[in-house]
KEKE-3310 file (N, C-alpha, C; in steps of 0.2 Angstrom, whole numbers, plus 5000, padded with zeros to 4 digits):
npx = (5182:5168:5173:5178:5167:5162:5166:5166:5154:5150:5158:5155:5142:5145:5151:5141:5135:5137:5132:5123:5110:5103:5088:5083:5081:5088:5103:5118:5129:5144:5154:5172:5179:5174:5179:5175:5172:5166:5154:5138:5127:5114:5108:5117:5128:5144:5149:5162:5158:5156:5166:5163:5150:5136:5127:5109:5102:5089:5087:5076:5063:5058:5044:5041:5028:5025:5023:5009:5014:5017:5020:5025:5023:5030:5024:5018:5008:4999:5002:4997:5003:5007:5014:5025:5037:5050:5064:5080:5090:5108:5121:5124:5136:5139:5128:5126:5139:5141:5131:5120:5106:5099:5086:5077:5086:5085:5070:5070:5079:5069:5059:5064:5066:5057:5048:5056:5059:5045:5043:5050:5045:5028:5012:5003:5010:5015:5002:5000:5013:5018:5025:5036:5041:5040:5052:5062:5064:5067:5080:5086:5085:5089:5104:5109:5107:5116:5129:5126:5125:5110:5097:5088:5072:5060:5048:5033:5021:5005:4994:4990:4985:4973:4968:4953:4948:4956:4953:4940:4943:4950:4939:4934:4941:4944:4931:4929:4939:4933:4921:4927:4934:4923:4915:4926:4926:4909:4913:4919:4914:4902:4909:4915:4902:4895:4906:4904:4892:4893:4901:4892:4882:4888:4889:4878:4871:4880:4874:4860:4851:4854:4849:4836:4833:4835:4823:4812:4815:4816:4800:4798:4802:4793:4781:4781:4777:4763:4757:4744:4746:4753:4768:4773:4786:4793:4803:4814:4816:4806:4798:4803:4801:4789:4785:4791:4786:4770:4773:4775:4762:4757:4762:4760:4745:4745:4751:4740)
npy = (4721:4721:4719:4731:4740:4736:4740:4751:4760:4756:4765:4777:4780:4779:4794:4801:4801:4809:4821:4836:4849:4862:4870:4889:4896:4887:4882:4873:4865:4861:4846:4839:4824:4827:4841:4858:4860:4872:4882:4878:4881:4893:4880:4869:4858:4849:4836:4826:4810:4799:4806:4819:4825:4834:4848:4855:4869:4881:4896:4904:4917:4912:4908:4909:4903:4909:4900:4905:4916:4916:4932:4941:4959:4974:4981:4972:4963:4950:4943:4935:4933:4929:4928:4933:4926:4932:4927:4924:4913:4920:4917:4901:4893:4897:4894:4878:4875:4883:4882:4868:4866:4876:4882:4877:4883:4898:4899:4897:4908:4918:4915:4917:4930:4938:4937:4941:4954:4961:4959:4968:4981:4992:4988:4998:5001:4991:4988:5000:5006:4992:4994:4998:4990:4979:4980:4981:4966:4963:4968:4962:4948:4948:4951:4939:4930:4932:4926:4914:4915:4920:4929:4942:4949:4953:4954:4953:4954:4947:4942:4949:4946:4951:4949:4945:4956:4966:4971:4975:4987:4993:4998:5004:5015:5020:5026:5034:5044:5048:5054:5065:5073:5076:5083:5094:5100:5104:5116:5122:5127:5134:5143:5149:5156:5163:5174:5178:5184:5191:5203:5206:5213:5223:5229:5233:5240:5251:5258:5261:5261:5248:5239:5241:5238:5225:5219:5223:5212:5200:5205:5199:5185:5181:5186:5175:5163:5153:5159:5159:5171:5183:5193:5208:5218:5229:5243:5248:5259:5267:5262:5267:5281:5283:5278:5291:5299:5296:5296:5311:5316:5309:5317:5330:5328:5328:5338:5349)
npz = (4786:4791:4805:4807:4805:4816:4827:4826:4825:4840:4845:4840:4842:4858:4856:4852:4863:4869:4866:4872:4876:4880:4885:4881:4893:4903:4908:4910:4922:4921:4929:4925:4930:4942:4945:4946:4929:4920:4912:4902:4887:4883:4869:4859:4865:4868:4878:4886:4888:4899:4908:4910:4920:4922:4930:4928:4926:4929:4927:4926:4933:4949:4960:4977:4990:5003:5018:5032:5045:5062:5073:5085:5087:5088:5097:5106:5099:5093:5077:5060:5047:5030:5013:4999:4989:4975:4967:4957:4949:4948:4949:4943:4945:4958:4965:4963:4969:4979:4991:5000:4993:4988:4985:4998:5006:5001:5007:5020:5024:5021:5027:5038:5039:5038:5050:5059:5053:5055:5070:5072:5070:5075:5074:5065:5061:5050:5043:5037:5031:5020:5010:5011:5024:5013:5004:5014:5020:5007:5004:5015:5013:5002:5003:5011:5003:4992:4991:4987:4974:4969:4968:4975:4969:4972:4986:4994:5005:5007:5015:5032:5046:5059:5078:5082:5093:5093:5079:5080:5087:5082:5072:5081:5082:5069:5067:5078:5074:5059:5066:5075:5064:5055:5067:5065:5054:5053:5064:5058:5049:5052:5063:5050:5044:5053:5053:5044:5040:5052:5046:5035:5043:5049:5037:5034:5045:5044:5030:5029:5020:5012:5023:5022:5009:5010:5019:5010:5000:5008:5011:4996:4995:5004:4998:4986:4990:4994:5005:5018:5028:5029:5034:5038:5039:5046:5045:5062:5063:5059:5069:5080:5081:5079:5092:5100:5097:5099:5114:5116:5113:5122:5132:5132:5133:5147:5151:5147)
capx = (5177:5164:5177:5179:5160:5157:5171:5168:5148:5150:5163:5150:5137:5148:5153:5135:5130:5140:5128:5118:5105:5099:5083:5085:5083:5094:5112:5123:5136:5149:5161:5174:5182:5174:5180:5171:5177:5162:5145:5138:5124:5109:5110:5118:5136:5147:5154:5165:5156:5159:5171:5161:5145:5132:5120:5105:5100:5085:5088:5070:5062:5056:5039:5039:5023:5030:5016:5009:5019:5013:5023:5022:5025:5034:5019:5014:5000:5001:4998:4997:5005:5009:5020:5027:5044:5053:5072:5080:5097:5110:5130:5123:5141:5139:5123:5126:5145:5143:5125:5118:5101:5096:5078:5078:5090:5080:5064:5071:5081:5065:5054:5067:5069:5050:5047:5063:5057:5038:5045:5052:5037:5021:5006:5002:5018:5014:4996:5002:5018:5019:5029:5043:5042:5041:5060:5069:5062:5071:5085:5089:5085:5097:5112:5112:5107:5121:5135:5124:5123:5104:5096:5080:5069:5053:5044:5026:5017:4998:4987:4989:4977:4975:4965:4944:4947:4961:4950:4936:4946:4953:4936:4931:4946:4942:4923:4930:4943:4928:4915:4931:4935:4915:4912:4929:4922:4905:4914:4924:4908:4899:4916:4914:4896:4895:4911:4901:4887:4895:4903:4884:4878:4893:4887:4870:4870:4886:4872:4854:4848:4855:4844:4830:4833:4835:4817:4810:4817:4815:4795:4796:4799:4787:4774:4779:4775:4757:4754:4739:4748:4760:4769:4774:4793:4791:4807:4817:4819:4798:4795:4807:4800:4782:4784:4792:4777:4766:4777:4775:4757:4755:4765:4757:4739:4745:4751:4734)
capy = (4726:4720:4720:4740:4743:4734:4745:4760:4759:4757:4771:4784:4781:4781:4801:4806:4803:4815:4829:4840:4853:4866:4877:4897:4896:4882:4881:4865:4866:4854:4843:4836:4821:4831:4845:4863:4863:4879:4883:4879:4884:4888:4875:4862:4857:4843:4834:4821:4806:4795:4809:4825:4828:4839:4849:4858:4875:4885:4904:4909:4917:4909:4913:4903:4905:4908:4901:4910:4913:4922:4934:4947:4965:4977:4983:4967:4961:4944:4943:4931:4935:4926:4931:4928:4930:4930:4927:4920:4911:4924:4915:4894:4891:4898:4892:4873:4872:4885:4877:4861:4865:4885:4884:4876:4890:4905:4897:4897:4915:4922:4914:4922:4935:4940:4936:4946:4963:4961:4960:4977:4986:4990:4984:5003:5002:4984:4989:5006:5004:4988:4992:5000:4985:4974:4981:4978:4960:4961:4968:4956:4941:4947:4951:4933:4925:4934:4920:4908:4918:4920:4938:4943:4951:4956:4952:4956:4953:4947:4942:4951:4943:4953:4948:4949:4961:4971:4973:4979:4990:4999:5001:5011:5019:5023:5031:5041:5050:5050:5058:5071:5076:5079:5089:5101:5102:5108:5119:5127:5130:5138:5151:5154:5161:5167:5177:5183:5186:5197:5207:5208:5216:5229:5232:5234:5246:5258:5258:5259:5259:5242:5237:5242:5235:5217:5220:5224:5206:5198:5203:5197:5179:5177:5185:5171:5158:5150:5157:5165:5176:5188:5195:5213:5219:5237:5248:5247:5268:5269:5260:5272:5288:5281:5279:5294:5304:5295:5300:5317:5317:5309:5322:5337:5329:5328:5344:5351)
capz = (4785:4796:4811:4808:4807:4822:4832:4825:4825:4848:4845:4837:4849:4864:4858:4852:4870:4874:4866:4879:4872:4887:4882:4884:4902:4906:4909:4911:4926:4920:4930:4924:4935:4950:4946:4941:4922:4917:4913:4895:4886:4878:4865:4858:4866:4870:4884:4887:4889:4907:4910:4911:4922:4920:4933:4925:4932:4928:4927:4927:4939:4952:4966:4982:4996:5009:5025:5036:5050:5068:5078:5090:5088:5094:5101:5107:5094:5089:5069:5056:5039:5025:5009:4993:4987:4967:4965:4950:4949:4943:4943:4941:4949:4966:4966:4965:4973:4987:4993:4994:4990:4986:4985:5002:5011:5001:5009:5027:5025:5018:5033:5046:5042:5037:5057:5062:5053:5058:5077:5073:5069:5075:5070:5065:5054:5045:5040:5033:5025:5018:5003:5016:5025:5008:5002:5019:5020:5001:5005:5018:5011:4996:5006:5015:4997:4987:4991:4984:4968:4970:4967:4977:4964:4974:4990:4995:5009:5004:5021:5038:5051:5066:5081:5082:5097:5090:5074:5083:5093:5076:5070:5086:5081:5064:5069:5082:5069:5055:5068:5076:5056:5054:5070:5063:5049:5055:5067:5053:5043:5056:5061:5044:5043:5057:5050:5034:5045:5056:5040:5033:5049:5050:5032:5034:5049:5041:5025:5032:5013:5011:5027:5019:5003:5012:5021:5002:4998:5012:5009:4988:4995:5006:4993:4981:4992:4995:5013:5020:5032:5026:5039:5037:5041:5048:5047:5067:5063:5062:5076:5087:5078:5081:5100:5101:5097:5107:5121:5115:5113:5129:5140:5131:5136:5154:5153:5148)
cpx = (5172:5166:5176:5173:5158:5161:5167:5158:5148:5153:5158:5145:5138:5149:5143:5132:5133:5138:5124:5116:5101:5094:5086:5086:5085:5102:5112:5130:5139:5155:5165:5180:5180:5174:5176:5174:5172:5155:5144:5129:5118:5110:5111:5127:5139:5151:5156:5160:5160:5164:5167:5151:5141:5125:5117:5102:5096:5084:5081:5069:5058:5050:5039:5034:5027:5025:5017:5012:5016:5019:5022:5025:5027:5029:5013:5007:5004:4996:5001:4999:5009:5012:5022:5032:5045:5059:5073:5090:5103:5118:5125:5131:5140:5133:5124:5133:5144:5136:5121:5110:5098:5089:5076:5079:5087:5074:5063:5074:5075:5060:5056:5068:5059:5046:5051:5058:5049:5038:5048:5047:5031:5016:5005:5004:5016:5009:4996:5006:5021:5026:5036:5045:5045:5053:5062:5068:5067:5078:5089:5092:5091:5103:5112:5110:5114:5128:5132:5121:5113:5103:5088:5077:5063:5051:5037:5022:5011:4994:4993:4983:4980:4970:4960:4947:4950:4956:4944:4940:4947:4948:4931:4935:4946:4936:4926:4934:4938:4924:4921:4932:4926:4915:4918:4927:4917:4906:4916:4918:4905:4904:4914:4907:4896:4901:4908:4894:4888:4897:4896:4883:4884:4890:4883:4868:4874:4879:4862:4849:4848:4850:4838:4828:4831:4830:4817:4810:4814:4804:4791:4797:4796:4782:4775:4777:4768:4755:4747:4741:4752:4761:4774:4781:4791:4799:4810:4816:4808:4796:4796:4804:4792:4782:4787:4785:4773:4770:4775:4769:4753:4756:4762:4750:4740:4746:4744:4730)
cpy = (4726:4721:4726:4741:4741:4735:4751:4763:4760:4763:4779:4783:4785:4792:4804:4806:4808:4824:4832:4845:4857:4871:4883:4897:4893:4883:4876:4866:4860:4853:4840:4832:4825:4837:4851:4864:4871:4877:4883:4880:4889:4884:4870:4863:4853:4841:4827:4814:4801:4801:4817:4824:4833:4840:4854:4863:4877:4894:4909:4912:4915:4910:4905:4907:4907:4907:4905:4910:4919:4921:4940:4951:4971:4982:4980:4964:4954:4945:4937:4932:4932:4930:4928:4931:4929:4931:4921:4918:4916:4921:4905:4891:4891:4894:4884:4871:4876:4883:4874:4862:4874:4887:4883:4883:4896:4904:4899:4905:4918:4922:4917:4926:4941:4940:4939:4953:4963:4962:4966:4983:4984:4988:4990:5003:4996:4984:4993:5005:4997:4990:4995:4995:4977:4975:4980:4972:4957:4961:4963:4952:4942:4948:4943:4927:4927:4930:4917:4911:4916:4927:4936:4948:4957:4953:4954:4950:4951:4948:4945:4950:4946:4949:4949:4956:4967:4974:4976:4987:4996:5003:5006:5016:5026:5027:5032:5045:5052:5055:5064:5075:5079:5085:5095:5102:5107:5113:5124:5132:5133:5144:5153:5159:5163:5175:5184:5185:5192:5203:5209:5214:5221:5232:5237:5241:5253:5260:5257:5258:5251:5237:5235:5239:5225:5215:5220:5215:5199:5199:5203:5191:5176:5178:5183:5165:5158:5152:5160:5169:5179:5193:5202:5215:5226:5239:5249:5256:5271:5268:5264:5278:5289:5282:5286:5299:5302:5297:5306:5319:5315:5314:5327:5336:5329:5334:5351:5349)
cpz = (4791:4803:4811:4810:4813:4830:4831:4827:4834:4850:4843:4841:4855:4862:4856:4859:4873:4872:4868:4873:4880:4881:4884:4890:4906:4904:4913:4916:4924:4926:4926:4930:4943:4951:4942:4934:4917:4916:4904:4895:4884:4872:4864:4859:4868:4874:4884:4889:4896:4912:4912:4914:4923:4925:4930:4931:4928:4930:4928:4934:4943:4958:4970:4988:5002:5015:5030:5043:5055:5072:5080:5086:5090:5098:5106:5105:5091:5082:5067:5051:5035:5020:5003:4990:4980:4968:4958:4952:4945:4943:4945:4945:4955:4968:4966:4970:4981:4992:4992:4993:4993:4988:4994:5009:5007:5006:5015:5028:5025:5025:5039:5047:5040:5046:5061:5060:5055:5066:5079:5074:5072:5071:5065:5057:5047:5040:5035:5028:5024:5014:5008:5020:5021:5006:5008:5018:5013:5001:5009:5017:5004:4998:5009:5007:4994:4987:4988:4978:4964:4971:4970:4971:4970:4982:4992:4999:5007:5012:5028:5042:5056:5071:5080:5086:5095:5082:5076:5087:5089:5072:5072:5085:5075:5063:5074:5076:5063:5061:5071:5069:5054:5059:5069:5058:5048:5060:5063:5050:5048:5059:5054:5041:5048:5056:5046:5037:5049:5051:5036:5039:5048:5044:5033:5039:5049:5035:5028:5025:5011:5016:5022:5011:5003:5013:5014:5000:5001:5011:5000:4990:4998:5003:4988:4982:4994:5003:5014:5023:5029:5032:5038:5040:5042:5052:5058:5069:5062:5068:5082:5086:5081:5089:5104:5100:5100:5111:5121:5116:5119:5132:5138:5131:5144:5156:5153:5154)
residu = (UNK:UNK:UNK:UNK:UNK:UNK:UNK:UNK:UNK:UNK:UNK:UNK:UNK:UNK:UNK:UNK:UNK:UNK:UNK:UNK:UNK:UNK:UNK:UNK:UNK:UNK:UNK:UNK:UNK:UNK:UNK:UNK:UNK:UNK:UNK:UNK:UNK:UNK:UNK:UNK:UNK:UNK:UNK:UNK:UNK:UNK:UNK:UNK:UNK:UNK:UNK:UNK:UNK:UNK:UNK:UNK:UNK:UNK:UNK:UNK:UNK:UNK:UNK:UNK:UNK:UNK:UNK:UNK:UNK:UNK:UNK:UNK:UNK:UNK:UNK:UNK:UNK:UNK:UNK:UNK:UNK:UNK:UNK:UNK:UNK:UNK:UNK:UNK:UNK:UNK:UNK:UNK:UNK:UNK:UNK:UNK:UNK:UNK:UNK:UNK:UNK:UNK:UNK:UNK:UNK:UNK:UNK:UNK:UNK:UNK:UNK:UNK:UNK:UNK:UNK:UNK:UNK:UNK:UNK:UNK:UNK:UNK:UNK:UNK:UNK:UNK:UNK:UNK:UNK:UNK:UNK:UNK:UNK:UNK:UNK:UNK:UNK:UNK:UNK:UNK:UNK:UNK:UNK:UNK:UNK:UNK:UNK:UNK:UNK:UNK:UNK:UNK:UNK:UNK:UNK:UNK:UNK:UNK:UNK:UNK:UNK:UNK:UNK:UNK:UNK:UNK:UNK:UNK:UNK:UNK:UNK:UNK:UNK:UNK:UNK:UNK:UNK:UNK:UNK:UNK:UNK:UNK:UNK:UNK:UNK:UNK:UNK:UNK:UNK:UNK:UNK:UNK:UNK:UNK:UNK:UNK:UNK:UNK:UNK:UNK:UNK:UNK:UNK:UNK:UNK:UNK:UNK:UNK:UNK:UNK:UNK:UNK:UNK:UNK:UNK:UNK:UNK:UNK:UNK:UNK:UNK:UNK:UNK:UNK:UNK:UNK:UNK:UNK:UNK:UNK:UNK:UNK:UNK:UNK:UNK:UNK:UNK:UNK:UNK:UNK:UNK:UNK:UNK:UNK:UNK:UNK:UNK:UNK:UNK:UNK:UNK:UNK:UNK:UNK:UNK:UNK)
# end
């Protein structure tokens, strides 16, 4: 009896070692003897003990920095720009058999090709549309991943460092366009009274009442104001009526 127990006892160890447990976002790539025998997972599950090996993969998704990397662009500006990528493992097979280290080879596709498409673009383009620049950056990087069953999710640019000189250069650029936008402005505003002013005056001399009514106006706000002088508006068609008579009374004392 003792003999059984002291067989079977090494016998029950040996298979419980062969119980694996992956959390939710692990998966178990199993070899058996070498070979791909499948993917297990989440759980509790069993393998062969000496005979079955097991690589663990994490399915979440992943953010890697990517440093800042300086290159020129197609406009000749040397920039500085750093970045930050998210991909998550999507088949765990391809991922471990078709390359020998994934994290590694996203790292290096992300960095080449983030220095490829910035050398496409000007500076113009990079500062402006990021997010049109951010999706090719992704799209790249997920075509040269997708053999190695790895999914790009997101990329985004963070810092763009331009040159002192260059940044000086943008902000004479930016007050010239604010002070051009101000003097159309104050161009526009002026056409447009001048407009309504000219339309006034056509008024006014079709309608000589409406004159006269402006005059009228014209002396209620200067007598609500504190002045001492008040300066009298005297009718254009007096004045003319006025000097006409003198005229008149002049030429008929010369004539006597």
């Amino acid at each position: 009896m003792e003999a059984i127990f002291t067989v079977l006892i090494p016998v029950i160890i040996f298979l419980l070692t062969g119980f694996k447990i992956d959390r939710e976002y692990e998966r178990g790539v199993i070899f058996r003897l070498g070979r791909m025998n499948g993917i297990k997972g989440p759980g509790l599950y069993w393998t062969i003990p000496l005979v079955d090996q097991k690589a663990k993969i994490d399915i979440r998704t992943k953010t890697v920095d990517i440093k800042s990397q300086e290159t020129i662009t197609a406009d000749s500006v040397t920039v500085k720009v750093n970045a930050v990528l998210y991909y998550r493992i999507l088949d765990p097979d391809r991922a471990i058999n078709k390359i020998e280290d994934y994290e590694v080879a996203v790292y290096q596709a992300s960095m080449t090709t983030l220095r490829n498409v910035l050398g496409q673009n000007i500076l113009d383009d990079i500062l402006r549309n990021r997010d049109k620049i951010n999706v090719q950056i992704q799209e790249i990087v997920d075509e040269i991943s997708e053999p190695w069953g790895v999914v790009i999710e997101r990329v985004e640019m963070k810092d763009v460092e331009i040159p002192q000189s260059m940044q000086r250069a943008m902000a004479q650029e930016a007050e010239a366009v604010r002070e051009k936008r101000s003097r159309l402005i104050k161009a526009s505003a002026e056409k447009e009274a001048s407009l309504m002013l000219s339309e006034a005056s056509q008024q006014m001399s079709n309608n000589p009442i409406a004159l006269e009514l402006r005059r009228l106006q014209t002396l209620t706000e200067i007598g609500a104001e504190n002045n001492t002088t008040t300066v009298m508006l005297v009718p254009t068609e007096l004045i003319t009526l006025t000097k006409q008579m003198a005229d008149k009374l002049a030429k008929e004392s010369e004539d006597k």
